[in-house]
LUMTILUM-696516 format. One record per residue: residue number from 0; residue in three letters; y, z, x of N, C-alpha, C, CB in turn. Coordinates in Angstrom, 1 decimal. Glycine has a CB too. Layout:
N
nr|rest|n.yy|n.zz|n.xx|ca.yy|ca.zz|ca.xx|c.yy|c.zz|c.xx|cb.yy|cb.zz|cb.xx
NUM|ALA|Y|Z|X|Y|Z|X|Y|Z|X|Y|Z|X
...
end
This chain:
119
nr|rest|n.yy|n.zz|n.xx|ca.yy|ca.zz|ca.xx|c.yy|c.zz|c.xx|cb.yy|cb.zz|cb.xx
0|UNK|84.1|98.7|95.1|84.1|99.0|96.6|85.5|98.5|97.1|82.9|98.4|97.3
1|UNK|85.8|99.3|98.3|87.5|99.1|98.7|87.0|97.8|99.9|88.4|101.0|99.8
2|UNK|88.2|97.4|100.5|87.8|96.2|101.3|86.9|96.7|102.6|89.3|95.3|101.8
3|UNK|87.6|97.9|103.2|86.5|98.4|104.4|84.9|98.3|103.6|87.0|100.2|104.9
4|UNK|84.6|98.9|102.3|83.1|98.9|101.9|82.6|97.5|102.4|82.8|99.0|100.1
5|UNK|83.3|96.9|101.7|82.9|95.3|102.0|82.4|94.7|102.9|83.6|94.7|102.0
6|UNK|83.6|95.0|104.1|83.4|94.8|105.3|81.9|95.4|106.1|84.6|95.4|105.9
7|UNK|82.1|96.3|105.6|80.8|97.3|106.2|79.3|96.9|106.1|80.8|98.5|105.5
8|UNK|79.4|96.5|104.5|78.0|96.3|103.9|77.8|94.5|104.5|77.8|96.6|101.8
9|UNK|78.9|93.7|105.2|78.5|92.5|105.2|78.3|92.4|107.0|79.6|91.3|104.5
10|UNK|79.0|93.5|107.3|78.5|93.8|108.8|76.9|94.5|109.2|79.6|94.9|109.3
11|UNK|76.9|95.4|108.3|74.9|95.8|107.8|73.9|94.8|107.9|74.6|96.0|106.0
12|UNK|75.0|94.1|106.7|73.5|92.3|106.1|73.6|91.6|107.8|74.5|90.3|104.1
13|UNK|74.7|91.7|108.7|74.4|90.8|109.3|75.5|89.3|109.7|73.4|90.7|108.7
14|UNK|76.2|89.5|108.1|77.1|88.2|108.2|78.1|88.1|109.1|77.7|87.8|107.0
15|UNK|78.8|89.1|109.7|80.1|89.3|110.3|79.7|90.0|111.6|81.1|90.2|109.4
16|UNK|80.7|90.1|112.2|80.3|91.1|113.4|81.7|91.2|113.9|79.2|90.4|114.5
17|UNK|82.7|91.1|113.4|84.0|91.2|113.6|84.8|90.6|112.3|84.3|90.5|114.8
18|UNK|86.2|91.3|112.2|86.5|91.1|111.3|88.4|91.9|111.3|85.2|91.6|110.6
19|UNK|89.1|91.2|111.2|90.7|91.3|111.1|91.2|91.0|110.2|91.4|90.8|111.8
20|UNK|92.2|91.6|110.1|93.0|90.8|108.8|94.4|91.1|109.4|92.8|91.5|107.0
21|UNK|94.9|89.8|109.4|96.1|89.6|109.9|97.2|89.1|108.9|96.0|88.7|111.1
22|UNK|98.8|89.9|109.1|99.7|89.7|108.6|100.2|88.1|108.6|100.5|90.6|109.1
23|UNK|101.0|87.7|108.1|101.4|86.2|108.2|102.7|86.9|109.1|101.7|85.2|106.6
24|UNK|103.0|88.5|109.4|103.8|88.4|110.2|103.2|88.8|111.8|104.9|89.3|109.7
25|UNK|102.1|88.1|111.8|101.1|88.6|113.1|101.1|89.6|113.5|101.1|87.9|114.2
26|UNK|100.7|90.8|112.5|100.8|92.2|113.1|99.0|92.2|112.5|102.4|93.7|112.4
27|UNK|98.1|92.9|113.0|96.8|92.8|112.9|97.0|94.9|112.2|95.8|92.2|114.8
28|UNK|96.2|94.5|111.0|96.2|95.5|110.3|95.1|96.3|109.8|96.7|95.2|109.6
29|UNK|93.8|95.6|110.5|92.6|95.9|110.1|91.9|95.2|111.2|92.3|95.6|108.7
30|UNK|91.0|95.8|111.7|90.0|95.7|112.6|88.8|96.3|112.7|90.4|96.0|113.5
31|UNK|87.7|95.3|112.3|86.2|95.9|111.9|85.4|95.4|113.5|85.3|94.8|110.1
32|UNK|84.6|96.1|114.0|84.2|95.8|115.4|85.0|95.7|116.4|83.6|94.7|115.5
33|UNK|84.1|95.1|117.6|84.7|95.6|119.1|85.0|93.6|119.4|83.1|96.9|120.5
34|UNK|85.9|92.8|120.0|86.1|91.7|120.4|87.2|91.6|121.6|86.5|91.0|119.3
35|UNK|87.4|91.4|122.6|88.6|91.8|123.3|89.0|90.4|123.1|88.5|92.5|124.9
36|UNK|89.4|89.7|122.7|90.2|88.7|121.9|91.3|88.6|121.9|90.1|88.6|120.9
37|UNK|92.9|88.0|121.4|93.4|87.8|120.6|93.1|87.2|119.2|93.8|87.4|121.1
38|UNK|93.7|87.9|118.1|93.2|87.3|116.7|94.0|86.9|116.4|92.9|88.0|115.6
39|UNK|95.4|86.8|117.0|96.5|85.6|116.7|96.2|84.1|117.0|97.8|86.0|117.5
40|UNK|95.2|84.1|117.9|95.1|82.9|118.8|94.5|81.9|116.9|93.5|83.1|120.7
41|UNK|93.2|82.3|116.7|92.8|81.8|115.3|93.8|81.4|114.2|92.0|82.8|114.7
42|UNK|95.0|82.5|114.2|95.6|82.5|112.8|96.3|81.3|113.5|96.6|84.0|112.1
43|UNK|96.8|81.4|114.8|97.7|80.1|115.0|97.4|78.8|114.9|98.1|80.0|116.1
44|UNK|96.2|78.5|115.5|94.9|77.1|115.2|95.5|77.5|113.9|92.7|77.3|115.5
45|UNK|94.9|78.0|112.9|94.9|77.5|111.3|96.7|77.2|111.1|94.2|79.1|110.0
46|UNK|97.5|77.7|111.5|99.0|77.6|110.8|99.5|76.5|111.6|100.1|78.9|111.0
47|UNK|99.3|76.2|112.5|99.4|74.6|113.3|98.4|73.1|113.2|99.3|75.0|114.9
48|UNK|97.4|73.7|112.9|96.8|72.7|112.5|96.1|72.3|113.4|97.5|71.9|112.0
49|UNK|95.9|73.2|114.6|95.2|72.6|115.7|94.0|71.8|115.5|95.0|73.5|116.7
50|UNK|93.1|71.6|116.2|91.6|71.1|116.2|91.1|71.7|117.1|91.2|69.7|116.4
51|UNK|91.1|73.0|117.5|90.6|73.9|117.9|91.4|75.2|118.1|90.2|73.4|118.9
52|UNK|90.0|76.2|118.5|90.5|77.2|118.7|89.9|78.6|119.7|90.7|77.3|117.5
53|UNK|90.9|77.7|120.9|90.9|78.2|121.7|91.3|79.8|123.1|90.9|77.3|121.6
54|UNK|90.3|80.1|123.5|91.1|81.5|123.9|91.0|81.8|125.5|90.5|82.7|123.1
55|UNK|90.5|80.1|125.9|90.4|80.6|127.4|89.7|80.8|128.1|90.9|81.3|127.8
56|UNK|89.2|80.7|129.4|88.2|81.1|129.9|86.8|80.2|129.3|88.2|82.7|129.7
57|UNK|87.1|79.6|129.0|86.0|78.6|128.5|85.4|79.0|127.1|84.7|78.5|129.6
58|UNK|86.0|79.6|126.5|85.4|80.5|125.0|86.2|79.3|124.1|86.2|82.6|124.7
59|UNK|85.7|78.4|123.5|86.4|78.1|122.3|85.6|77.4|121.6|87.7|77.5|122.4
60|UNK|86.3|77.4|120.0|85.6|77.2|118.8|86.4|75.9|118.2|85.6|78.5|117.8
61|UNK|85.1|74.9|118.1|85.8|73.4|117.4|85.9|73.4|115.9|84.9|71.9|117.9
62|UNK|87.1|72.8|115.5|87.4|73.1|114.1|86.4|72.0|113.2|89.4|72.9|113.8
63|UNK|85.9|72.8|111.8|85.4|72.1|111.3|86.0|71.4|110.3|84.5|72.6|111.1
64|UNK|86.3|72.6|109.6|87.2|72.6|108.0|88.6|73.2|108.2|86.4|73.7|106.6
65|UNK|89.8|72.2|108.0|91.1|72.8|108.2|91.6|72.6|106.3|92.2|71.9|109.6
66|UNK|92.3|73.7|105.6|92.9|73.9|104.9|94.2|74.6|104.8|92.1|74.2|104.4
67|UNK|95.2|74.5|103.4|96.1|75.8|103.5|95.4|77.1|103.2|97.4|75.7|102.5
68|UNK|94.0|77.1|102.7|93.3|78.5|102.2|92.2|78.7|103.5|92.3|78.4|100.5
69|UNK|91.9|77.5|104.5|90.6|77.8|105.4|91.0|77.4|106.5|89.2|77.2|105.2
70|UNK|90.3|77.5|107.7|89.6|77.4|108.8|88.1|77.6|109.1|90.1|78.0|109.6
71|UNK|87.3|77.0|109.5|86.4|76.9|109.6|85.8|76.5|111.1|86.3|76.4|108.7
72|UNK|85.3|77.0|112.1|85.5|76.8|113.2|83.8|77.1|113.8|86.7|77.8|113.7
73|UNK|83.5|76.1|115.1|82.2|76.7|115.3|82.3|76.8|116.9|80.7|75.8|114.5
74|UNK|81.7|77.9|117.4|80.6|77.5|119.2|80.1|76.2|119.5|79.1|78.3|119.4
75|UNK|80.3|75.3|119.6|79.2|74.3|120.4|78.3|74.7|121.3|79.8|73.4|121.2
76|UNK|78.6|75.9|122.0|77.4|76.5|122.8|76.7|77.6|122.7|77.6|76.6|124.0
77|UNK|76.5|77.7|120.8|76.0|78.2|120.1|76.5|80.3|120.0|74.8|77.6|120.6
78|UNK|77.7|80.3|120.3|78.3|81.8|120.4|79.2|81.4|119.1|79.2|82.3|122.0
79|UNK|78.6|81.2|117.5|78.8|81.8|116.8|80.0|80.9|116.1|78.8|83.0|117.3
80|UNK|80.7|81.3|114.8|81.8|80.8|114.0|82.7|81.9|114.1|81.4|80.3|112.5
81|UNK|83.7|81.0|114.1|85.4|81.6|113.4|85.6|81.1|112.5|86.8|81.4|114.0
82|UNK|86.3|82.4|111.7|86.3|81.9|110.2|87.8|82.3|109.7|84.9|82.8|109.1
83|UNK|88.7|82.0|108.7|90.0|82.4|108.7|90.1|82.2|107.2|91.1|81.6|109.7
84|UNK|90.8|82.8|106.6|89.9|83.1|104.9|92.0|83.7|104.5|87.8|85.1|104.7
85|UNK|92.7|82.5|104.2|93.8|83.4|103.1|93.4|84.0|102.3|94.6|82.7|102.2
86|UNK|94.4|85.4|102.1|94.6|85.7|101.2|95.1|85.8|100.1|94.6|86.0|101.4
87|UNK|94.5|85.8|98.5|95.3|85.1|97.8|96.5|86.0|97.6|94.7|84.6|96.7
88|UNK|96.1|87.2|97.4|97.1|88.4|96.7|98.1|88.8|97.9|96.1|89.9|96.0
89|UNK|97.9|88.4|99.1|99.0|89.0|100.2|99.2|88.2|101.2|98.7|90.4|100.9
90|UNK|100.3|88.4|101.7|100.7|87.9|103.1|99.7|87.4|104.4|101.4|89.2|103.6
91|UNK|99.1|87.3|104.2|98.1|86.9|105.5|96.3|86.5|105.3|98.0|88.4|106.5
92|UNK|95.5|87.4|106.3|94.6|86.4|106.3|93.3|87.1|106.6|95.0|85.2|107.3
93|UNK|91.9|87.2|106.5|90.7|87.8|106.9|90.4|86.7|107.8|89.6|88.2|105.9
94|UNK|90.0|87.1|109.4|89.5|86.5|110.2|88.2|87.3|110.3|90.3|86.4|111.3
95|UNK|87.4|86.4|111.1|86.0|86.9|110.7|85.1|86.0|112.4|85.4|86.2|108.5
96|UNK|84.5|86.7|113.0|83.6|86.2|113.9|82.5|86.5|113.0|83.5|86.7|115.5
97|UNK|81.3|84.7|113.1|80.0|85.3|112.4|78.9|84.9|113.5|79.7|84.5|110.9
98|UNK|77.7|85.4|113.6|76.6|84.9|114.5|76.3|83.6|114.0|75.3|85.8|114.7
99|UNK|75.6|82.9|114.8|75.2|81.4|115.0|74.4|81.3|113.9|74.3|80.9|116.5
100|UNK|73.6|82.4|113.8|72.0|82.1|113.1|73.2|82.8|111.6|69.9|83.5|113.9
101|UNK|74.1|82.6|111.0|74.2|82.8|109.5|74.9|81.2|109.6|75.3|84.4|108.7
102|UNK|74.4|80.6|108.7|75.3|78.7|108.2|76.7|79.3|108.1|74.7|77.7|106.0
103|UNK|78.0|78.2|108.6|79.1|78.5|108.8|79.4|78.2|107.1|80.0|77.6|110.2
104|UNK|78.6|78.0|106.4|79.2|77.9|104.9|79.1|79.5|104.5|78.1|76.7|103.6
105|UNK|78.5|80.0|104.8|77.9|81.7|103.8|78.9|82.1|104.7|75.8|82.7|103.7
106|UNK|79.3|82.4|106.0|80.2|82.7|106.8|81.6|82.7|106.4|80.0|82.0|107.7
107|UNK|82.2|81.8|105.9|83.3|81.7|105.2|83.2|82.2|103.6|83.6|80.4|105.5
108|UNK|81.7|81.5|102.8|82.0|82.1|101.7|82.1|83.9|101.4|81.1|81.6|100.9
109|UNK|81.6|84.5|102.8|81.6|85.6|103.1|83.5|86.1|103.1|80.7|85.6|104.6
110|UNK|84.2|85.1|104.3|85.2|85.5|104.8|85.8|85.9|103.6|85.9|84.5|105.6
111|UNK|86.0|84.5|102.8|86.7|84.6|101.7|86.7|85.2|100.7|86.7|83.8|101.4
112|UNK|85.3|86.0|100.1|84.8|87.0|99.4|85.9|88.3|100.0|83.2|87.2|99.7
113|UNK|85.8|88.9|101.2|86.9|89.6|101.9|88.1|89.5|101.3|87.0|89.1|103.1
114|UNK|89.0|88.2|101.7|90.0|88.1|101.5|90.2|88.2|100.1|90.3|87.3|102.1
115|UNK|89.2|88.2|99.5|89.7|88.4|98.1|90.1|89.8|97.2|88.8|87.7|97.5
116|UNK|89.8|90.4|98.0|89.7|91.8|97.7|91.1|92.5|98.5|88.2|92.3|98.3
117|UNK|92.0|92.0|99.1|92.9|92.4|99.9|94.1|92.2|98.8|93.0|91.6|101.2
118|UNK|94.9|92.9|98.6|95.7|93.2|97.2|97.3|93.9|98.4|94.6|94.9|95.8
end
């Protein structure tokens, strides 16, 4: 299955509900669902190292797990995880919003399943 399949069938099960994949030259090249967001705001938390990640308006996600391969991010007021999943084979990155009710571990092992498929 191509990476959209992927996307699709993990948007089906439930795990995702958004989903980007962003260049390391912050051009957004894929967009699964509706978020009126920035998806740069995430990639930048992960490339700075912030401890959060925030987008204003009182919307933001506290970091759990920072890596050079992750981000791991959750709601405290229960609206869900950000997830940020390198890619190994290219330039950038699968971002991923997941609902509250999937564990932020399957959420990322999700992300990262994604990003692995990006060539």
């Amino acid at each position: 299955m191509s990476f959209q399949d992927d996307v699709a069938v993990a948007a089906q099960e439930g795990t995702v509900g958004v989903v980007w994949l962003i260049g390391d030259d912050l051009k957004c090249y894929y967009q699964y669902g509706d978020w009126a967001v920035d998806p740069t705001i995430p990639f930048d938390s992960w490339k700075n190292q912030k401890p959060s990640v925030d987008f204003g308006g009182g919307l933001k996600f506290t970091v759990i797990t920072m890596s050079p391969e992750r981000l791991i991010s959750t709601n405290m007021g229960g609206q869900g995880h950000l997830i940020v999943a390198r890619c190994p084979k290219w330039a950038g990155c699968v971002i991923s919003w997941c609902p509250s009710t999937i564990q932020k571990d399957i959420a990322y092992a999700t992300t990262a399943r994604l990003a692995a498929k990006v060539a």
